[in-house]
KEDRENGU-516557 format. One line per 5 residues: number of its first residue (from 1); their letters; for each residue x, y, z of C-alpha. Coordinates in nm, 2 decimals. Layout:
BEGIN
NUM	a	X/Y/Z; ...
This chain:
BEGIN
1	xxxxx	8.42/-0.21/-6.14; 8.43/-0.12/-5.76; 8.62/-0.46/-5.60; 8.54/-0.31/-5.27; 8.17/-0.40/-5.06
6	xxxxx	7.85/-0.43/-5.25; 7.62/-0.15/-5.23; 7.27/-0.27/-5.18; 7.04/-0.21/-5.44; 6.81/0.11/-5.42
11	xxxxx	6.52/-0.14/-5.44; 6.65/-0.30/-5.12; 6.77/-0.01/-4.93; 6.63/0.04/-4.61; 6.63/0.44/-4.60
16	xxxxx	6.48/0.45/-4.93; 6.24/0.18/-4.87; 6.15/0.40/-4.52; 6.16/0.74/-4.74; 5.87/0.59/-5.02
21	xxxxx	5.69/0.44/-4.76; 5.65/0.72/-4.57; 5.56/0.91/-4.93; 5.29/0.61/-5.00; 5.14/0.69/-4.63
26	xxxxx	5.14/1.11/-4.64; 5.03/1.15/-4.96; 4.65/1.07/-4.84; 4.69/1.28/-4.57; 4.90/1.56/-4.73
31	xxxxx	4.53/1.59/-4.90; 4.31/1.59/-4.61; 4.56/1.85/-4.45; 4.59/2.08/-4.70; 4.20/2.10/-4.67
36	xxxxx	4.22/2.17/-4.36; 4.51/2.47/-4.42; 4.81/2.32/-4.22; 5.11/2.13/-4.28; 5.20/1.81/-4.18
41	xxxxx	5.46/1.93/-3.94; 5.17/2.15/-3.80; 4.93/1.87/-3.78; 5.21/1.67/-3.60; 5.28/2.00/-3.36
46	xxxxx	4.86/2.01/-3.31; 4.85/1.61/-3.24; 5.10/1.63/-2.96; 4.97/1.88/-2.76; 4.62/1.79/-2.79
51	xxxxx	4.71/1.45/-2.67; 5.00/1.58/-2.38; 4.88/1.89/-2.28; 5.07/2.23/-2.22; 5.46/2.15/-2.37
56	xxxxx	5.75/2.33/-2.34; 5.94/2.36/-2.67; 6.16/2.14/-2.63; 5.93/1.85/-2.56; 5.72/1.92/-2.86
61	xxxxx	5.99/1.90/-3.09; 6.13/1.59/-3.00; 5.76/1.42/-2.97; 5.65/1.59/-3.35; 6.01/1.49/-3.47
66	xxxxx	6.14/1.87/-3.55; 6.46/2.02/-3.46; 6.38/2.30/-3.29; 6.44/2.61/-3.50; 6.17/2.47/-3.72
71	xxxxx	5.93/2.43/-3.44; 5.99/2.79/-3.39; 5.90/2.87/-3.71; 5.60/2.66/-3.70; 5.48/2.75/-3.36
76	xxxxx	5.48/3.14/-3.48; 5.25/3.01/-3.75; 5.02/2.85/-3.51; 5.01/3.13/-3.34; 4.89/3.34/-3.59
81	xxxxx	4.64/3.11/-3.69; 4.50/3.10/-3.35; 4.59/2.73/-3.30; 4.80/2.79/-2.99; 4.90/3.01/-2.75
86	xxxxx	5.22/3.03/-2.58; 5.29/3.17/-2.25; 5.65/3.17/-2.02; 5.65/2.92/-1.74; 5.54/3.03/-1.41
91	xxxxx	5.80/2.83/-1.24; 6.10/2.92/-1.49; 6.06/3.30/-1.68; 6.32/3.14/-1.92; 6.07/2.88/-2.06
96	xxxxx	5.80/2.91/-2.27; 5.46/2.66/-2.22; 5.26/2.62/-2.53; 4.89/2.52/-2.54; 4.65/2.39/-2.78
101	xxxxx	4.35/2.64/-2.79; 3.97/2.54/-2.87; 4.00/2.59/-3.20; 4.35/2.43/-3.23; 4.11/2.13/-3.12
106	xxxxx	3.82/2.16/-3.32; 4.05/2.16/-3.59; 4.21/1.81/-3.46; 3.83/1.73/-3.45; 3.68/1.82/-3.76
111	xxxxx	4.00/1.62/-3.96; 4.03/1.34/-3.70; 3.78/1.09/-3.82; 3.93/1.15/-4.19; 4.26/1.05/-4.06
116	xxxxx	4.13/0.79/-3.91; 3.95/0.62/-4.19; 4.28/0.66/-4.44; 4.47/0.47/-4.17; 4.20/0.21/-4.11
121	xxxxx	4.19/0.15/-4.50; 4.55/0.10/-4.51; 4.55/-0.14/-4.18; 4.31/-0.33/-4.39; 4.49/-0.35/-4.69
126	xxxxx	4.78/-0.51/-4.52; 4.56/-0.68/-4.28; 4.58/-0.58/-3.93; 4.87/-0.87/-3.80; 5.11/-0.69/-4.05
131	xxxxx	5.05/-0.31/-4.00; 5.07/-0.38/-3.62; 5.33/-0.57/-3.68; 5.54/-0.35/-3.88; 5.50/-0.06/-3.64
136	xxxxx	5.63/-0.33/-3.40; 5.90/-0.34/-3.62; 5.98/0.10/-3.69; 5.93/0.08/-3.31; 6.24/-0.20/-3.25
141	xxxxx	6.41/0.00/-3.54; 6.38/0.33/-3.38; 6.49/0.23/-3.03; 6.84/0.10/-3.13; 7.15/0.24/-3.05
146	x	7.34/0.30/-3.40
């Protein structure tokens, strides 16, 4: 037997508890996306703009949570699907400034209220003091410095 510190238990691990937690939330939505014939990680790259506006690259990874050769990847795919266009900064040829198009947002649209109502069933299954409070508490989490 290990004499050295005790592990924690899977059950009360905080990454694993973070990883099926996310797993419990997605899997709802995984559905509704796959409906709609994106990924998550497009959905996420969709919800950004629609809600920022034009984006650089960089700026959409790090608010959909990609590293960036993924968000290549991803924004080619977009592309293609006629989601978004991208263009090259007027002010800097170097960078590229990608855009949500029409349908990019009727898309948003047509899948928001669906969202919506998987999210509003699970704020009222943990009532809605604990689901605000626990993205209080990701929030906290995610703004230390470890």
């Amino acid at each position: 037997m290990n004499a050295g510190p005790k592990t924690p238990s899977t059950a009360r691990s905080l990454p694993i508890a973070l990883l099926r937690a996310r797993e419990r939330v997605m899997g709802p939505i995984r559905v509704m996306l796959s409906d709609a014939g994106v990924t998550e990680q497009q959905w996420r790259v969709l919800r950004v703009l629609d809600e920022n506006g034009p984006m650089d690259p960089t700026s959409i990874a790090d608010q959909a949570v990609l590293l960036l050769p993924s968000l290549t990847r991803i924004l080619q795919k977009l592309e293609s699907k006629g989601l978004v266009t991208r263009i090259q900064s007027e002010t800097d040829r170097r960078r590229q400034v990608v855009s949500v198009t029409p349908e990019g947002s009727a898309l948003i649209s047509a899948n928001l209220e669906a969202s919506i109502q998987i999210f509003d069933q699970l704020r009222m299954q943990m009532g809605e003091d604990r689901y605000d409070a626990l993205l209080d508490l990701l929030s906290e989490l995610n703004d230390l410095d470890i």
